[in-house]
Residue, then its C-alpha position, 0 to 999 in steps of 0.5 A: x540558459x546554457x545548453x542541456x547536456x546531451x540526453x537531457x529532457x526537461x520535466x515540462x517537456x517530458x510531461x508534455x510528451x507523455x501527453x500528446x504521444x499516445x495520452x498516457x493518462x488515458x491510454x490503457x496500454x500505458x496504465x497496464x505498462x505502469x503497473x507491471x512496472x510498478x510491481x516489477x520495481x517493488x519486488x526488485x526493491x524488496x529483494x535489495x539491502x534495505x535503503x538508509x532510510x528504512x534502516x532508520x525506520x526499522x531501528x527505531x521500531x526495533x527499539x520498541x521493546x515489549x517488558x517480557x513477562x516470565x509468568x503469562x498465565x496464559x494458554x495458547x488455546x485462551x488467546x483469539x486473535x480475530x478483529x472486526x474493522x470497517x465492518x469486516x470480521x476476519x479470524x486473523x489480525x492482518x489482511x491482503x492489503x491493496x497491491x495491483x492488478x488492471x494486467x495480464x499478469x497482475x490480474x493473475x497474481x490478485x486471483x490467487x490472492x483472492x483464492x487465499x483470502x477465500x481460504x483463510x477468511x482474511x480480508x483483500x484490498x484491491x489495487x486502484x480500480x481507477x482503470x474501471x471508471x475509464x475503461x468500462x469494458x474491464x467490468x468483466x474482469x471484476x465480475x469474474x473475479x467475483x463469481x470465482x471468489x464468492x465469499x471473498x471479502x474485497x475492499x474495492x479501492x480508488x483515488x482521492x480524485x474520483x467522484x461519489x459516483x465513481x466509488x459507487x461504481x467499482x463498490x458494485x463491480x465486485x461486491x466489495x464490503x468496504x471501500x479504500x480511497x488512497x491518497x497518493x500526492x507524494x507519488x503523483x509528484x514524482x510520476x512523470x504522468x501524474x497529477x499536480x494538483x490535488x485540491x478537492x481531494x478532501x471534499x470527494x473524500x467527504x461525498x464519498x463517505x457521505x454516499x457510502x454511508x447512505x446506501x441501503x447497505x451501508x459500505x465503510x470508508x477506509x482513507x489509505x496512504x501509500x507509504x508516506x504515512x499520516x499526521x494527526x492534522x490529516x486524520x483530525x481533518x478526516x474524521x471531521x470530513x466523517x470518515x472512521x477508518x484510516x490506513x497510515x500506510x507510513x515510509x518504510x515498506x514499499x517505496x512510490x518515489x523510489x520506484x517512479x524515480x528508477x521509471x524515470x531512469x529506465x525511460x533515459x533508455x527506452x519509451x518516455x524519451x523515445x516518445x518525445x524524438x530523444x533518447x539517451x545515448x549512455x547504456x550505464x543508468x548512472x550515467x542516465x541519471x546525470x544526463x537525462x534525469x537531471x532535473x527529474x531525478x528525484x532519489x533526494x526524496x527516497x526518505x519524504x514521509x512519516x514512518x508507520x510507527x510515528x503514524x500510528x502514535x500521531x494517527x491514534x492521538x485523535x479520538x474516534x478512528x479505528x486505525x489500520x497499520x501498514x507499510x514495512x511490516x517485516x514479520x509477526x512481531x512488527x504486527x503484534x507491536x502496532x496492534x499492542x500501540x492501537x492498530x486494529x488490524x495489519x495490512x501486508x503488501x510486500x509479503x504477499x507478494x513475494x509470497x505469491x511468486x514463490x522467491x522469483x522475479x515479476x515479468x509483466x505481461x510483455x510480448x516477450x517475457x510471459x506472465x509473471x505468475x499462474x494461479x497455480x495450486x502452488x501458489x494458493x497453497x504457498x499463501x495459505x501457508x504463509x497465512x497460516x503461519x502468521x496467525x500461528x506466530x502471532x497467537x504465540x507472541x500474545x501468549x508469551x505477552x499473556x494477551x487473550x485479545x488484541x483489546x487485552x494486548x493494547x490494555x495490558x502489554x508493557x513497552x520500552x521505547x527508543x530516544x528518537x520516538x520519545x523525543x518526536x512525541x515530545x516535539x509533536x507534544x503527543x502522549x506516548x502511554 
């Protein structure tokens, strides 16, 4: 083999240095630096032009046309958006779907989420509690989160690797009236110190929801992407293992291997070379990403998944699930387009969070750059709004459809579609109507 251009670090290598200098997948200084970072790079990314393959994903949405009805019959005061999903009843259509938290400052932004959710009555998902089965001591975290959101309706989360006990674990740390369990291989490949092997997954999935479904009060299980969607073989596999409830989650809102690609360009500059005894000399990331990242870098695979649309017409093709829509949805009338297409409810993460912020930038919770958000009055109050707002946006669009309900939507809504989608169901042989 030739020399390594200068910087260069090899994947194996790289994973190997993640282990041994500090024990990346263990060490909670690390797992807490992932995870600002992760949040960081998603709001970043939000704030961007959208990527090729999101336009694609937003033209071929937007080319789903609702048949305009000029006499509704309707009344805005007829119309009830609430919806009930995994045993969860709230009063609007979308919920605070899973995001962060495990950090100084994310552990802040999830409590002014939780104190909004309170508020309004809308459900919460919380980001991977896996920092909870390795580190035990953060109970405390939970537990106050709790005690200061009493009524709050959590939906505890955790990773397809865990184990039932595990699940009973984090379900009982905060009261939580559901649990997600995320699938998340598509990222897990990409980052530097993630999994590469994901067998068993199905068979935890199916212990779990086994174990939850045997406690003296039962607690649903909802299997939940991470934006690279679902197709109908994974949720007939599913619901076979007995589960109910899945989050497509598809491509086209936030981005995992997008973000652990650019991780991996910053560490050319910084802690995963340096952790190894190299570093990369270039200053210009696209110098980084010729050098250090060659043969990491991963930015080919920015557009790998199944966008939220096309899951939702594969997801749906399977009889006895309750389907939940997530991933890129930009406003009121994304929602009301996946509800009228067989979502039972809307999960919203970039929203959220830019919300929550108020328009400015992630810090994380470095020595030197504060934390990124207080659970000020202000920020409670710009999510109820937001919250607010929806749920009014919303109840008007189903007025103008003459839906009374998200059953009368789904039973009576009219749509166009766009050649792409008919011609993918074609080829899947999946019925559109």
């Amino acid at each position: 083999m030739g020399r390594k251009a200068k910087g260069f670090m090899a994947m194996d290598n790289l994973e190997k240095a993640d282990t041994e200098a500090g024990g990346i997948m263990d060490d909670r200084a690390t797992i807490s630096s992932r995870k600002d970072d992760h949040v960081r790079l998603a709001q970043r990314f939000a704030q961007e032009y959208p990527a090729g393959y999101q336009k694609e994903v937003y033209r071929e949405l937007d080319g789903c046309e609702f048949i305009h009805r000029a006499l509704p019959e309707t009344s805005i005061d007829e119309v009830d958006i609430s919806t009930c999903v995994a045993g969860i009843a709230q009063p609007s259509p979308f919920f605070i779907n899973a995001m962060t938290g495990g950090t100084e400052a994310t552990n802040k932004i999830n409590m002014a989420l939780a104190q909004a959710a309170s508020r309004t009555g809308i459900a919460m998902a919380l980001g991977s509690m896996s920092i909870l089965v390795k580190k035990p001591e953060v109970r405390d975290y939970y537990r106050e989160l709790r005690e200061a959101n009493p009524h709050a309706k959590f939906i505890a989360n955790l990773g397809a690797e865990h184990t039932a006990e595990s699940a009973q674990l984090v379900v009982d740390a905060v009261g939580a009236l559901a649990l997600q369990i995320h699938v998340n291989a598509a990222q897990e490949i990409v980052m530097p110190e993630g999994s590469r092997d994901f067998r068993g997954w199905l068979g935890n999935i199916r212990e779990i929801t086994a174990a939850m479904g045997g406690r003296k009060v039962p607690v649903p299980v909802i299997v939940k992407e991470v934006g690279f969607g679902m197709g109908r073989e994974t949720v007939a596999a599913l619901h076979e293992a007995g589960v109910r409830y899945v989050d497509i989650a598809g491509k086209g809102g936030t981005n995992f291997i997008r973000i652990e690609d650019a991780r991996i360009r910053e560490a050319a500059k910084g802690s995963l070379a340096d952790a190894a005894g190299k570093s990369c000399e270039n200053t210009d990331d696209s110098d980084c990403a010729g050098t250090y990242c060659f043969g990491q870098d991963f930015s080919y695979l920015q557009g790998w998944g199944i966008s939220t649309l096309r899951s939702l017409v594969e997801a749906r093709s399977v009889d006895g699930m309750d389907i939940i829509a997530s991933g890129g949805v930009r406003n009121p009338l994304d929602a009301v387009k996946y509800l009228a297409l067989g979502a039972q409810t809307v999960g919203l993460s970039g929203a959220f969070l830019s919300t929550v912020q108020g328009g400015g930038t992630f810090s994380g919770s470095g020595e030197d750059s504060g934390i990124g958000i207080s659970v000020s009055d202000d920020a409670v109050a710009r999510l109820t709004q937001f919250i607010e707002v929806w749920n009014s946006h919303i109840t008007r669009i189903f007025t103008l459809l003459g839906a009374h309900s998200i059953a009368d939507l789904q039973a009576t809504a009219r749509m166009v579609y766009p050649q792409s989608l008919v011609e993918y169901c074609r080829q899947r042989d999946i019925a559109l109507h």
